[in-house]
mmCIF entry with sequence, helices, sheets and N, C-alpha, C, O atoms, coordinates in Angstrom:
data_MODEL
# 
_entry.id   MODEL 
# 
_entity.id                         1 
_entity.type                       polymer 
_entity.pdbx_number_of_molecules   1 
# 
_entity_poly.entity_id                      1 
_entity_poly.type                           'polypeptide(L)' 
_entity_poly.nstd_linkage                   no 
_entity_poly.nstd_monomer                   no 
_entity_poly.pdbx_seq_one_letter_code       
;(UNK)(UNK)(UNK)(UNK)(UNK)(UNK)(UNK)(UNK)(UNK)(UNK)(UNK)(UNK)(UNK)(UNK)(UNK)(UNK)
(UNK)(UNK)(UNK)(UNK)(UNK)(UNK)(UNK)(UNK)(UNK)(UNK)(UNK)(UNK)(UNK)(UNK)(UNK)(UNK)
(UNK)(UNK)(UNK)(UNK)(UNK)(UNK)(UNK)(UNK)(UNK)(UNK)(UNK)(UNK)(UNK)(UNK)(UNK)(UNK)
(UNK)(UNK)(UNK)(UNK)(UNK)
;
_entity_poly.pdbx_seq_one_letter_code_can   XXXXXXXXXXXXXXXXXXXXXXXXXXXXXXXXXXXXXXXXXXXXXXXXXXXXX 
_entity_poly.pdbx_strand_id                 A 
# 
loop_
_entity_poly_seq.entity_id 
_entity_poly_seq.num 
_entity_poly_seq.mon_id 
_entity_poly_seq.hetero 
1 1  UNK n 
1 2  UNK n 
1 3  UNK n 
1 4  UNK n 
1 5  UNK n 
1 6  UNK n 
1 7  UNK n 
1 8  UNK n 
1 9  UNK n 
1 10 UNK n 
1 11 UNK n 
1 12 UNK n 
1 13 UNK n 
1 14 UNK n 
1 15 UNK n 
1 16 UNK n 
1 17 UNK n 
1 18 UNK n 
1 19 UNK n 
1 20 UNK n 
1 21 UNK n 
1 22 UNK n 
1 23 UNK n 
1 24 UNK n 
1 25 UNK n 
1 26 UNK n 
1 27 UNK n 
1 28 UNK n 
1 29 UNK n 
1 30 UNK n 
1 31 UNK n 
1 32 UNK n 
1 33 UNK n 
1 34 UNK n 
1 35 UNK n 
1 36 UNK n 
1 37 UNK n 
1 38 UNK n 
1 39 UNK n 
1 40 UNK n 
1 41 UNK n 
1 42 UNK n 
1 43 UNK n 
1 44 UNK n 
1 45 UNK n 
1 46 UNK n 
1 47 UNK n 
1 48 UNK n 
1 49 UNK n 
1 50 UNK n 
1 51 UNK n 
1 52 UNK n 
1 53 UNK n 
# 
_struct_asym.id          A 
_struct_asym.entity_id   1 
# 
loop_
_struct_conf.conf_type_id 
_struct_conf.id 
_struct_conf.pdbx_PDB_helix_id 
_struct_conf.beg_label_comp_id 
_struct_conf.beg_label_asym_id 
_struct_conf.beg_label_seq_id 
_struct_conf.pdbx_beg_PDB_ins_code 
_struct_conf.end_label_comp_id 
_struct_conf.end_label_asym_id 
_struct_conf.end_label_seq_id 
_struct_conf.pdbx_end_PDB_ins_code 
_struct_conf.beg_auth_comp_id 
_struct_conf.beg_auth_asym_id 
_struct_conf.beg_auth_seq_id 
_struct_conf.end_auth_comp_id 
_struct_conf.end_auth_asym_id 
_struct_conf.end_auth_seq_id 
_struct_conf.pdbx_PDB_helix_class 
_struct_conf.details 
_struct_conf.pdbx_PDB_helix_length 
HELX_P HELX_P1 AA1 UNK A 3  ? UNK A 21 ? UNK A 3  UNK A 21 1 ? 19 
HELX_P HELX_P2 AA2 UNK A 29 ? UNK A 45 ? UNK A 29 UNK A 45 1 ? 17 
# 
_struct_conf_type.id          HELX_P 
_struct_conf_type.criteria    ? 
_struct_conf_type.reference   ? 
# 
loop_
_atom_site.group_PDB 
_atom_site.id 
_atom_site.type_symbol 
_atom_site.label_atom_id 
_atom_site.label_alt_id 
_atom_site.label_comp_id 
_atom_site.label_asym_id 
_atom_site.label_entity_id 
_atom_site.label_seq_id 
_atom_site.pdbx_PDB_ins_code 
_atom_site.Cartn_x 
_atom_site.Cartn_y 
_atom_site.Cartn_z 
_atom_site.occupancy 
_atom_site.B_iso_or_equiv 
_atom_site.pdbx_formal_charge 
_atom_site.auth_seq_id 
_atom_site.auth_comp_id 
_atom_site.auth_asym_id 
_atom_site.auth_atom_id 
_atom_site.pdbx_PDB_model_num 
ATOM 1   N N  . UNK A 1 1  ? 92.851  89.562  59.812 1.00 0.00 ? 1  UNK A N  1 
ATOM 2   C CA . UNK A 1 1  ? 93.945  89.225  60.680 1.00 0.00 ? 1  UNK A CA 1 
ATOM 3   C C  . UNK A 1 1  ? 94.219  87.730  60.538 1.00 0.00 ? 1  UNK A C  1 
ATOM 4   O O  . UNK A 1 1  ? 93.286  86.989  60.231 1.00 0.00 ? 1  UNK A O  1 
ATOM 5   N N  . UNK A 1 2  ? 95.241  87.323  60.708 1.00 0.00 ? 2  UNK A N  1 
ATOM 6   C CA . UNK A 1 2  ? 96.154  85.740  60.391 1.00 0.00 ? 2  UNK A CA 1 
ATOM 7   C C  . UNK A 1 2  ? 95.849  85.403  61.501 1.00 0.00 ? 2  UNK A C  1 
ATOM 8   O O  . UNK A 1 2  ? 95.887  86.165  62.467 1.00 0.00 ? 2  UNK A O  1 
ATOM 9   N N  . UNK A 1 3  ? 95.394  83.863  61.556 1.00 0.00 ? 3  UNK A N  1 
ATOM 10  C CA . UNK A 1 3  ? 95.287  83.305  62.371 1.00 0.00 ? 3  UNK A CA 1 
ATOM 11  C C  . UNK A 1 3  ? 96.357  83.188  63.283 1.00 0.00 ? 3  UNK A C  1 
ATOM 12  O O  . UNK A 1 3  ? 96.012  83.203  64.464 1.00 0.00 ? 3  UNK A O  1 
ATOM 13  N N  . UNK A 1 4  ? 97.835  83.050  63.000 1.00 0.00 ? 4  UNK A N  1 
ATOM 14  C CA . UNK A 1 4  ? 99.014  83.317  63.895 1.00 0.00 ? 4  UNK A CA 1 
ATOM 15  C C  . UNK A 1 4  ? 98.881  84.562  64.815 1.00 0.00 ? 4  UNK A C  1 
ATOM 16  O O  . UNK A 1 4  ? 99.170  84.572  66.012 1.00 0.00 ? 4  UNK A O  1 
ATOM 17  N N  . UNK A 1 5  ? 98.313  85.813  63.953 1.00 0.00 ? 5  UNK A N  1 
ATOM 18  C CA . UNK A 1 5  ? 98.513  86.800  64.664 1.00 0.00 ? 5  UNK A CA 1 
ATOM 19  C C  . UNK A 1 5  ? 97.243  87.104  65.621 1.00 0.00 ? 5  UNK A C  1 
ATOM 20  O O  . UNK A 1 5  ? 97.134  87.918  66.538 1.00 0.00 ? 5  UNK A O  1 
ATOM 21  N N  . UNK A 1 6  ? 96.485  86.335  65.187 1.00 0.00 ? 6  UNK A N  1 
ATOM 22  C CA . UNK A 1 6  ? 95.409  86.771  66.124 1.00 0.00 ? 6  UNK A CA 1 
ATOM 23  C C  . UNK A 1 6  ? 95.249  85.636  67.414 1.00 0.00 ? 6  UNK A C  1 
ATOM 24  O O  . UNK A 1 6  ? 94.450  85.987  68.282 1.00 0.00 ? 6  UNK A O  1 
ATOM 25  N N  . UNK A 1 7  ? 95.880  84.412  67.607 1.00 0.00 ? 7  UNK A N  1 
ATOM 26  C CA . UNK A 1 7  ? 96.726  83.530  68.485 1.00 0.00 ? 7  UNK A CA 1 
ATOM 27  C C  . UNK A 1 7  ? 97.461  84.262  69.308 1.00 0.00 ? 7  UNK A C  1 
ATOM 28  O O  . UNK A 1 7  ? 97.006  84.734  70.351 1.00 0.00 ? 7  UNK A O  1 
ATOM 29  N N  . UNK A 1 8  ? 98.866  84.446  68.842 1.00 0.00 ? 8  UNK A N  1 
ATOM 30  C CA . UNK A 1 8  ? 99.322  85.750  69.391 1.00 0.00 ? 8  UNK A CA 1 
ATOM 31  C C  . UNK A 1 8  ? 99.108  86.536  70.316 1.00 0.00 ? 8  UNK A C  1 
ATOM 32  O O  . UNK A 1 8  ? 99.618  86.397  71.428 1.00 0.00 ? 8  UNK A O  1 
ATOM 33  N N  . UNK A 1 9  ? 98.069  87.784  69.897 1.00 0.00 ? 9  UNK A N  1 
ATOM 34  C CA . UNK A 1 9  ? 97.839  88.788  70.442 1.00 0.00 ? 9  UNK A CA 1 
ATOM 35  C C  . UNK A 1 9  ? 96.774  88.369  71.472 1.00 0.00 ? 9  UNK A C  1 
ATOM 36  O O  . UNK A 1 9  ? 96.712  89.086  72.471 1.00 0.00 ? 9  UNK A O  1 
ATOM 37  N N  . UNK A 1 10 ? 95.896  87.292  71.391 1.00 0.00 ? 10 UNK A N  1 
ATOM 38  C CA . UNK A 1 10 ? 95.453  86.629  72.513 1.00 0.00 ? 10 UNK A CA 1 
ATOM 39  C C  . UNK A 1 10 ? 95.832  86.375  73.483 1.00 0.00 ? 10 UNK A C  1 
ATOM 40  O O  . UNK A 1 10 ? 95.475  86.967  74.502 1.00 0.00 ? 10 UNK A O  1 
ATOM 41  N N  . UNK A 1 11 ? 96.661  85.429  73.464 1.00 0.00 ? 11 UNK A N  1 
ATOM 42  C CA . UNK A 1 11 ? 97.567  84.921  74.529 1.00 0.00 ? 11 UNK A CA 1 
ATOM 43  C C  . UNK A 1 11 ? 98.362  86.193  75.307 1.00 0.00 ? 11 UNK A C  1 
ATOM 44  O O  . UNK A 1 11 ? 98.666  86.042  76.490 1.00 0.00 ? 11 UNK A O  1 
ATOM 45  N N  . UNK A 1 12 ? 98.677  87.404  74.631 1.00 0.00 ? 12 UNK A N  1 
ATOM 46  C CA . UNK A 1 12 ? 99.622  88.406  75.218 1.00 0.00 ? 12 UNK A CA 1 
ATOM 47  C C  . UNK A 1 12 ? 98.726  89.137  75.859 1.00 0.00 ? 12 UNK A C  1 
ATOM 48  O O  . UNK A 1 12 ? 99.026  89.806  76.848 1.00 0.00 ? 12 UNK A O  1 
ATOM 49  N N  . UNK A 1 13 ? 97.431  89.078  75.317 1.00 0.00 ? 13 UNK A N  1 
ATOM 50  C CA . UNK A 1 13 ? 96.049  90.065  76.193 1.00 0.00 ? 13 UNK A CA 1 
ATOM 51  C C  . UNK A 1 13 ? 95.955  88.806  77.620 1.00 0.00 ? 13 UNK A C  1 
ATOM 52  O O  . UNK A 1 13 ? 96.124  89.090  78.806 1.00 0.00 ? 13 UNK A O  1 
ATOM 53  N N  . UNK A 1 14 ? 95.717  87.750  77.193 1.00 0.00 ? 14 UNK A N  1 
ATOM 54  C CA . UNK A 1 14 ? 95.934  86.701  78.941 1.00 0.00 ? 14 UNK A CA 1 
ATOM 55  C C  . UNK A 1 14 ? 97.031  87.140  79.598 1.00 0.00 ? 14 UNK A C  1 
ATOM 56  O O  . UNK A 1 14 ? 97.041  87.937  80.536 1.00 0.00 ? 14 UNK A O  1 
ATOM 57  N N  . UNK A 1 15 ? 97.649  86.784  79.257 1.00 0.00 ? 15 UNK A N  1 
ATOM 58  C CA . UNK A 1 15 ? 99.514  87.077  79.865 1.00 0.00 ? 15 UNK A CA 1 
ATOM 59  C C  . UNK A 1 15 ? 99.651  88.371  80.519 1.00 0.00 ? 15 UNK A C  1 
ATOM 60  O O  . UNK A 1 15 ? 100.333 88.315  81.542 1.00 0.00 ? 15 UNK A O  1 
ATOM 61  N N  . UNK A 1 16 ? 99.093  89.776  80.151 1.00 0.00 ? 16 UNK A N  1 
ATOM 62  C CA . UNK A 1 16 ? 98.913  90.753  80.953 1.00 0.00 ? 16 UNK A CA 1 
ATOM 63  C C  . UNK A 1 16 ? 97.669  90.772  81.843 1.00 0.00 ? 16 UNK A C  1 
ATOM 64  O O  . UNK A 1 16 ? 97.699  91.611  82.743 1.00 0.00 ? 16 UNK A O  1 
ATOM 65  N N  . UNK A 1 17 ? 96.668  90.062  81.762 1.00 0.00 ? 17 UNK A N  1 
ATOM 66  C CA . UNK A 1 17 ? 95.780  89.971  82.526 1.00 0.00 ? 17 UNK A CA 1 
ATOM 67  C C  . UNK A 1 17 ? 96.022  89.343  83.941 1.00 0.00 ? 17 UNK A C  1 
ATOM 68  O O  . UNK A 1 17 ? 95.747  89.833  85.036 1.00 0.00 ? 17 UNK A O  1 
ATOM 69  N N  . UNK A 1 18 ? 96.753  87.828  83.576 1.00 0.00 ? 18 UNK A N  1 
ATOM 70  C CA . UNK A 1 18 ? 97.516  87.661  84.425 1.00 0.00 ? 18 UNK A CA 1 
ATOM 71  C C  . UNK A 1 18 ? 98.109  88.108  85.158 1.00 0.00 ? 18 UNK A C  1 
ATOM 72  O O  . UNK A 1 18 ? 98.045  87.693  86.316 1.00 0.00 ? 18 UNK A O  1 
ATOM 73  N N  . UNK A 1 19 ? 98.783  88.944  84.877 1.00 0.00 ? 19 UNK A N  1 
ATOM 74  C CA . UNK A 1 19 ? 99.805  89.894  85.294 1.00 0.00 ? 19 UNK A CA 1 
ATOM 75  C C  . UNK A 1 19 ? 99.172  90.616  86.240 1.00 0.00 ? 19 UNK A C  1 
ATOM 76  O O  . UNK A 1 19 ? 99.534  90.573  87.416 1.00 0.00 ? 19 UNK A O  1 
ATOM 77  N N  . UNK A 1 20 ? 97.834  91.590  85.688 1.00 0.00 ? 20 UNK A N  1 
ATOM 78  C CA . UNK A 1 20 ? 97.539  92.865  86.271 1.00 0.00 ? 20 UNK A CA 1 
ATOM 79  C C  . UNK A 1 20 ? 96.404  92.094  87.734 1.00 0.00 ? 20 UNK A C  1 
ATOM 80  O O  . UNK A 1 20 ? 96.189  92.712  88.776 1.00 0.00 ? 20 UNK A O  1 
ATOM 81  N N  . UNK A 1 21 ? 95.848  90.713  87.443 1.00 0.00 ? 21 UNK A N  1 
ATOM 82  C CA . UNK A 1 21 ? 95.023  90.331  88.154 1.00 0.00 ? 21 UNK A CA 1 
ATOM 83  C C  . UNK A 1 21 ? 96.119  89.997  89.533 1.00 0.00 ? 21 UNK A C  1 
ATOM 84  O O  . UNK A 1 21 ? 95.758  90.734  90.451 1.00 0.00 ? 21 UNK A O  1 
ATOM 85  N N  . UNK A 1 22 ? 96.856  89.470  89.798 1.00 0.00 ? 22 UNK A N  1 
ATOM 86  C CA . UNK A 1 22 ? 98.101  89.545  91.160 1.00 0.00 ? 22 UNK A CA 1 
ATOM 87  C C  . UNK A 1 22 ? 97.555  88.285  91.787 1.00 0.00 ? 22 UNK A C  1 
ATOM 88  O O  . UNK A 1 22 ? 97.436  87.146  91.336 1.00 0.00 ? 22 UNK A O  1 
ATOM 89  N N  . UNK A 1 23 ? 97.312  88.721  92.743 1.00 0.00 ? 23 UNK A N  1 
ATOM 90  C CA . UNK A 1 23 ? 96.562  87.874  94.025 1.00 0.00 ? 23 UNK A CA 1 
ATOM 91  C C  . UNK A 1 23 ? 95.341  87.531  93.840 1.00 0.00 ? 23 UNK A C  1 
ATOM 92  O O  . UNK A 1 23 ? 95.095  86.502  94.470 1.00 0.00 ? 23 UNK A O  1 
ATOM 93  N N  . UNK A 1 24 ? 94.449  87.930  93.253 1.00 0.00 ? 24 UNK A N  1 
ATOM 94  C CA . UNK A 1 24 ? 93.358  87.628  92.940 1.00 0.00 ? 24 UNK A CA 1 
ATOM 95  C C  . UNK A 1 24 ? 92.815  86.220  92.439 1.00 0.00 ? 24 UNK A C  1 
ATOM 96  O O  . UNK A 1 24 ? 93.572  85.602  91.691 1.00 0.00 ? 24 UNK A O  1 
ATOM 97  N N  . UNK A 1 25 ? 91.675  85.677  92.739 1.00 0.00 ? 25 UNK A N  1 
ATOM 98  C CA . UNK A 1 25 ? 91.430  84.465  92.540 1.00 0.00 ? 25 UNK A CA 1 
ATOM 99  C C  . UNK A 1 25 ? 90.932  84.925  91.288 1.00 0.00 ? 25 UNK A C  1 
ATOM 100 O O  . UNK A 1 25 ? 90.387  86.028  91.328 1.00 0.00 ? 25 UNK A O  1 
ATOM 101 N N  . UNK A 1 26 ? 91.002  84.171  89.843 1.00 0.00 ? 26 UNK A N  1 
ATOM 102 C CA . UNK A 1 26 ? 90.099  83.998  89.228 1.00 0.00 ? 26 UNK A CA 1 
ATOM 103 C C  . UNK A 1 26 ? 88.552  84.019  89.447 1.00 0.00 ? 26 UNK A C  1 
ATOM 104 O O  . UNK A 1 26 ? 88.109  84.971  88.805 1.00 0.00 ? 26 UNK A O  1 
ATOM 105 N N  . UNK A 1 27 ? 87.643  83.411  90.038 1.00 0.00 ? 27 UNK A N  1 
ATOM 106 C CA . UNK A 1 27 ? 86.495  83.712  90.520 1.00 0.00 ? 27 UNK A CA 1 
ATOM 107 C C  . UNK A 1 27 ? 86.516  85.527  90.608 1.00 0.00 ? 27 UNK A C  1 
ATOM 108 O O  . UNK A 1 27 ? 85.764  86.223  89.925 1.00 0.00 ? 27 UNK A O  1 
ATOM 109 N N  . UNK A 1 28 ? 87.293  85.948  91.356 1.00 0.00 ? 28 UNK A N  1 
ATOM 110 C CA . UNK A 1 28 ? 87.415  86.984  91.794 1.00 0.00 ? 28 UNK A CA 1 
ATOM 111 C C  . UNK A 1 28 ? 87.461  88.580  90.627 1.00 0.00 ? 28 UNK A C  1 
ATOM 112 O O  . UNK A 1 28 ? 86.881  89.653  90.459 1.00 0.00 ? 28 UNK A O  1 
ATOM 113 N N  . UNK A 1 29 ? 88.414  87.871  90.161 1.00 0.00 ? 29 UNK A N  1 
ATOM 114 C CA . UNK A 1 29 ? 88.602  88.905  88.601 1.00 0.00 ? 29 UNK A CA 1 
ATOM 115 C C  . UNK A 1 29 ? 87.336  90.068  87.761 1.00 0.00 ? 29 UNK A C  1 
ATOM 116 O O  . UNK A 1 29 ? 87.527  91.168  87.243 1.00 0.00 ? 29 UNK A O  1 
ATOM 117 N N  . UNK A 1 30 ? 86.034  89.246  87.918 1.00 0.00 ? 30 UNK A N  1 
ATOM 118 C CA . UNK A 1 30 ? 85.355  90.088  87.357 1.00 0.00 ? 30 UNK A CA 1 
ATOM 119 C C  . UNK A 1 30 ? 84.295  90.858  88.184 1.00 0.00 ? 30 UNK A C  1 
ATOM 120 O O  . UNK A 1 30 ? 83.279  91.477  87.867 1.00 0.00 ? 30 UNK A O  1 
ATOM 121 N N  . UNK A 1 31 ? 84.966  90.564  89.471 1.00 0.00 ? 31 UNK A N  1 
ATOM 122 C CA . UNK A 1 31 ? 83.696  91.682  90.260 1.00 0.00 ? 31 UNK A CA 1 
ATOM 123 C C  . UNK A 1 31 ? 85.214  92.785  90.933 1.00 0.00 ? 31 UNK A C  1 
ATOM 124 O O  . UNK A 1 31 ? 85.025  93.769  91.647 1.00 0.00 ? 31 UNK A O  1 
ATOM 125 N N  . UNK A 1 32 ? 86.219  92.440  90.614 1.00 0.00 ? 32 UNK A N  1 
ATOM 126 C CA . UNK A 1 32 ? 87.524  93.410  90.481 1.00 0.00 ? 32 UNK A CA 1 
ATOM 127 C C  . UNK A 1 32 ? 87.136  94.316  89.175 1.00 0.00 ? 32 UNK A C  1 
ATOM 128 O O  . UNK A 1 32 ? 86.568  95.405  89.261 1.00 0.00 ? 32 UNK A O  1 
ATOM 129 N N  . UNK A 1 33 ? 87.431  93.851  88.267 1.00 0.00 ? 33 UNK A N  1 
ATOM 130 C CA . UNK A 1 33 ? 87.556  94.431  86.900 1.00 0.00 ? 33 UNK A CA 1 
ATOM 131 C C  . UNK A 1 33 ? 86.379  95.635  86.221 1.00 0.00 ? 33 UNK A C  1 
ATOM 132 O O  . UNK A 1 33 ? 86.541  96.671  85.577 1.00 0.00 ? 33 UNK A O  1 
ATOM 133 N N  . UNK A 1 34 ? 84.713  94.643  86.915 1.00 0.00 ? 34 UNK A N  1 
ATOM 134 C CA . UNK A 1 34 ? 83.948  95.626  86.209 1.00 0.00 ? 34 UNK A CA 1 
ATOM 135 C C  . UNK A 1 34 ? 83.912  96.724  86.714 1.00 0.00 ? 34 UNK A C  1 
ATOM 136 O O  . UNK A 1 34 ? 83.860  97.444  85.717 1.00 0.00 ? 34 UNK A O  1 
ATOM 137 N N  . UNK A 1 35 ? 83.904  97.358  87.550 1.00 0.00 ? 35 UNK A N  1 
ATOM 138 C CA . UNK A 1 35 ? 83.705  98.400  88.530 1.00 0.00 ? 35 UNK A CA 1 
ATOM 139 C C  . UNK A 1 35 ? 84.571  99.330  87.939 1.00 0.00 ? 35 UNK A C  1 
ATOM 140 O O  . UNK A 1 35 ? 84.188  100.467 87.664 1.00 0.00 ? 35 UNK A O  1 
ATOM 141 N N  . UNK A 1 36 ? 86.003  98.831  87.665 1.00 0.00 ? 36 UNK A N  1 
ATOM 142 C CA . UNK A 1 36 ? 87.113  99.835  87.317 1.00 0.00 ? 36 UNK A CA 1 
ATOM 143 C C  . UNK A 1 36 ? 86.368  100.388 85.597 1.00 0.00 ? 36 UNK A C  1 
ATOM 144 O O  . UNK A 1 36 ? 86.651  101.454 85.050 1.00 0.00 ? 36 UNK A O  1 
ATOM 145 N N  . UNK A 1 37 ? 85.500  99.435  85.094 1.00 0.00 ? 37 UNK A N  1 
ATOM 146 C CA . UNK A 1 37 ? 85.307  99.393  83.666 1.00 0.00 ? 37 UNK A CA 1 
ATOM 147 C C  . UNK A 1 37 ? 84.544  100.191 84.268 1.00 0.00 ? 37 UNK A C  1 
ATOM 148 O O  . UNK A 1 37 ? 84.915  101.365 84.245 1.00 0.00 ? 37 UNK A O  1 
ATOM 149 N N  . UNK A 1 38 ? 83.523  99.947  84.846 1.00 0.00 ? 38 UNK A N  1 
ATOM 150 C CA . UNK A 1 38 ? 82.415  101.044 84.583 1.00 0.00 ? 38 UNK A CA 1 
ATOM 151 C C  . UNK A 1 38 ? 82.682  102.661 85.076 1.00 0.00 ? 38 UNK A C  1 
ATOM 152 O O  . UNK A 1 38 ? 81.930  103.545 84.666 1.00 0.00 ? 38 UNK A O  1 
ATOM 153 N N  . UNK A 1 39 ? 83.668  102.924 85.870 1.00 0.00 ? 39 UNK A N  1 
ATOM 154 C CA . UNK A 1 39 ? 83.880  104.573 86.855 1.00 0.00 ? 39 UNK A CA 1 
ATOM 155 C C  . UNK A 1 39 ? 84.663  104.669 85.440 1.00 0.00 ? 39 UNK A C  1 
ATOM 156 O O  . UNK A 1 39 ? 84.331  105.769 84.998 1.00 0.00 ? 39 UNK A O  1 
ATOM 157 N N  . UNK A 1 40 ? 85.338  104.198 84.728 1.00 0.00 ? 40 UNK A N  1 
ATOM 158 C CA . UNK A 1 40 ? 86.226  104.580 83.155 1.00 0.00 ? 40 UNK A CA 1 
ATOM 159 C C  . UNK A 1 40 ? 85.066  104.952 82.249 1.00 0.00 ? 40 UNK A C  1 
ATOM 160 O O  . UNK A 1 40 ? 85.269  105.953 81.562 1.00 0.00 ? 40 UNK A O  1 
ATOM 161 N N  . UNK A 1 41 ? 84.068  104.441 82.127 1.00 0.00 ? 41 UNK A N  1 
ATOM 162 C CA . UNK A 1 41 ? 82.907  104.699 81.202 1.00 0.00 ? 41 UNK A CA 1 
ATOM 163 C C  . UNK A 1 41 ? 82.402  105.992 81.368 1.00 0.00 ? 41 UNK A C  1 
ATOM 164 O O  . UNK A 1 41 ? 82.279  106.895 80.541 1.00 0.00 ? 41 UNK A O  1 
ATOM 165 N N  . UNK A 1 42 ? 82.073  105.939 82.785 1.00 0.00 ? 42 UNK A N  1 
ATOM 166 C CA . UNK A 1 42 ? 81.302  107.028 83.547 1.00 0.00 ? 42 UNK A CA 1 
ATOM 167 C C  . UNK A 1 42 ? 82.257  108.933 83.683 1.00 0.00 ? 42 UNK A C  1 
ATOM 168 O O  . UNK A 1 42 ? 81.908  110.101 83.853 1.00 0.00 ? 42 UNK A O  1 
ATOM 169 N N  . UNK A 1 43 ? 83.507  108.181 83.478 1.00 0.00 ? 43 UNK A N  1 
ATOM 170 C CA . UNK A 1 43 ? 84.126  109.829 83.584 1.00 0.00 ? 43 UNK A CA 1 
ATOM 171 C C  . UNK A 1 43 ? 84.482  109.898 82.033 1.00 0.00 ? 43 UNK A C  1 
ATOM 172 O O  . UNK A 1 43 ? 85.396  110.722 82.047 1.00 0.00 ? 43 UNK A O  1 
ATOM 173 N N  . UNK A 1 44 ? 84.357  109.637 81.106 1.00 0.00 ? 44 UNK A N  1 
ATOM 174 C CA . UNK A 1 44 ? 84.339  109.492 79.764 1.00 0.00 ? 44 UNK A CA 1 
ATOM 175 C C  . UNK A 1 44 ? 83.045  110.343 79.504 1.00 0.00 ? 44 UNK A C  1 
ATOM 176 O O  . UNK A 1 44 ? 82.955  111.425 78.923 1.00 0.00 ? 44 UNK A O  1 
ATOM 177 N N  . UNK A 1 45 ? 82.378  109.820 79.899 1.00 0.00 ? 45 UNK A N  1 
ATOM 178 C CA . UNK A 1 45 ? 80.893  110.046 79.474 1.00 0.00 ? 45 UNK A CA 1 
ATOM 179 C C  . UNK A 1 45 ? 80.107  111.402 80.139 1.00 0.00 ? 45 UNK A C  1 
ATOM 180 O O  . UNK A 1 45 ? 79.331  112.098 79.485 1.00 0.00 ? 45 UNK A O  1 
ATOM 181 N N  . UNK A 1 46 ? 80.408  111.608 81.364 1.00 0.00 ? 46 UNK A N  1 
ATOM 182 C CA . UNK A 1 46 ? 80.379  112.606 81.982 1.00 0.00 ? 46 UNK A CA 1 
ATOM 183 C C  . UNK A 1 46 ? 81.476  113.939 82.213 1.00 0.00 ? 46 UNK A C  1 
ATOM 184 O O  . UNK A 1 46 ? 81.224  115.108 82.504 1.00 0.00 ? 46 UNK A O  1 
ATOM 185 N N  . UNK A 1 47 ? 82.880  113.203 81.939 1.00 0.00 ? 47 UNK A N  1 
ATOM 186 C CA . UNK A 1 47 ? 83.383  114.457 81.833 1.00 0.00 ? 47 UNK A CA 1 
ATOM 187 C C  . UNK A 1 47 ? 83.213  115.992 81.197 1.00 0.00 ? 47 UNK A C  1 
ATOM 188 O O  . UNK A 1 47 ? 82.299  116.400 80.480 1.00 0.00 ? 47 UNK A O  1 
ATOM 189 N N  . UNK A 1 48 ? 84.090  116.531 81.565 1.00 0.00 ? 48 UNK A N  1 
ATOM 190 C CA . UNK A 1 48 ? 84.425  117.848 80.589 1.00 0.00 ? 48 UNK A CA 1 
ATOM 191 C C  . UNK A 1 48 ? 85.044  117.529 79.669 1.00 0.00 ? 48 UNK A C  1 
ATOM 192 O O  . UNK A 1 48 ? 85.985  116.736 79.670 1.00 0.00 ? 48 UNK A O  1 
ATOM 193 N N  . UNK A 1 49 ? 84.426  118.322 78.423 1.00 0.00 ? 49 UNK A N  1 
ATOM 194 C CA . UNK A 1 49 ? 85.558  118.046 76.992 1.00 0.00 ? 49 UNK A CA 1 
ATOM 195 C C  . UNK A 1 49 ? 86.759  118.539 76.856 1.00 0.00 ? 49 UNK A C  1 
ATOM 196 O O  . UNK A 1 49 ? 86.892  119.655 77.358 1.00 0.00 ? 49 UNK A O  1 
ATOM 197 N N  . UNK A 1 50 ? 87.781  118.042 76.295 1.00 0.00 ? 50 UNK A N  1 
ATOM 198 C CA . UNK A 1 50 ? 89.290  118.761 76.412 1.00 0.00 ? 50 UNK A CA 1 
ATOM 199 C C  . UNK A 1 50 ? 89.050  120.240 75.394 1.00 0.00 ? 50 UNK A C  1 
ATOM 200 O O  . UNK A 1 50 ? 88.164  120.247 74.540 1.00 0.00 ? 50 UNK A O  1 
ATOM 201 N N  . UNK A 1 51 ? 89.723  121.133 75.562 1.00 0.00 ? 51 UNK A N  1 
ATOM 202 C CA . UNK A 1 51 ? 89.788  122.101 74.859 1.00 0.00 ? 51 UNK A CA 1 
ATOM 203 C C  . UNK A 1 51 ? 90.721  121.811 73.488 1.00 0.00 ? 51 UNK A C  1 
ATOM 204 O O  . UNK A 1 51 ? 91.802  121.232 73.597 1.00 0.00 ? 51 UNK A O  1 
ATOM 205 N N  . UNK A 1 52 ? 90.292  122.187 72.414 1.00 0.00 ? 52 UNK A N  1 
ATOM 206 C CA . UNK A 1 52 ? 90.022  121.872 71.165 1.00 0.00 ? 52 UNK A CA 1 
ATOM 207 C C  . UNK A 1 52 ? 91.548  122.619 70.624 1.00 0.00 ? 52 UNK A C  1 
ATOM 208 O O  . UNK A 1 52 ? 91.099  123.652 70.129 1.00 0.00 ? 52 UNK A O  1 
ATOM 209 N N  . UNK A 1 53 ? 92.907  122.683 70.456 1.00 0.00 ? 53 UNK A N  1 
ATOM 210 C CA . UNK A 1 53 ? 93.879  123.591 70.022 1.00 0.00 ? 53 UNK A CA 1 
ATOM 211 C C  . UNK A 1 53 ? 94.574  123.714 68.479 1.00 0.00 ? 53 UNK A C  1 
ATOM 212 O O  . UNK A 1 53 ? 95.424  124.574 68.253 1.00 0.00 ? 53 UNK A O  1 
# 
């Protein structure tokens, strides 16, 4: 990946983070964030498998 593009796509991964974080203090962000990461892991991992068509 080009250094332009990988600049880029950085800044646009902040820029929605921004976004999705709202009101939230910075400080705040990663005891928001992991929790949602981890119940996403956990029904991944534990779910049922989709049926196969």
């Amino acid at each position: 990946m080009k250094t332009e593009n990988h600049s880029q796509l950085a800044a646009f991964i902040w820029s929605v983070a921004d976004l999705l974080r709202g009101d939230f203090k910075q400080s705040q962000y990663g005891r928001i964030i992991l929790p949602f990461t981890l119940l996403r892991r956990l029904e991944c991992v534990l779910g049922l498998p989709r049926p196969r068509y």
